[in-house]
Steps between C-alpha positions, in 0.01 A plus 500: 500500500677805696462301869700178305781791337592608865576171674755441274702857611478335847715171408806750331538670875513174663795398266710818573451390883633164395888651405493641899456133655786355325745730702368381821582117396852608434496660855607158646793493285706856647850371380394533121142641533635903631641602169295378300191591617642873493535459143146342439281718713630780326459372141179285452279725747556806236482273215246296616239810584553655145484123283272324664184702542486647153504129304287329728237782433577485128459146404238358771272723441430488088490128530237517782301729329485275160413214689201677678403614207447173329362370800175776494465456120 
């Protein structure tokens, strides 16, 4: 039961990397892409480090753990 709780940490990490690849699609757009992209690096990256790990650890795990559970019994 731990080995299945740990994979799912792994899938939260891959999501914060997600945010980053969206500014390099609006790369090929410079004429509107430049401000914005000032604005959104600098407000999901916080954001999106403090929010997303914490939930994703919260709720995946419990219903993991249930399910396991019923599986042994």
């Amino acid at each position: 039961p731990h080995p299945a709780a740990r994979p799912p940490v792994q899938p939260p990490r891959n999501a914060a990397a997600a945010p980053r690849p969206v500014p390099h699609e609006a790369q090929p757009q410079p004429h509107r892409a430049p401000s914005p992209q000032m604005t959104q690096q600098r407000r999901p990256q916080p954001q999106a480090e403090h929010r997303p790990p914490p939930p994703p650890a919260r709720r995946p795990l419990p219903p993991p753990d249930k399910r396991q559970q019923q599986d042994q019994n």
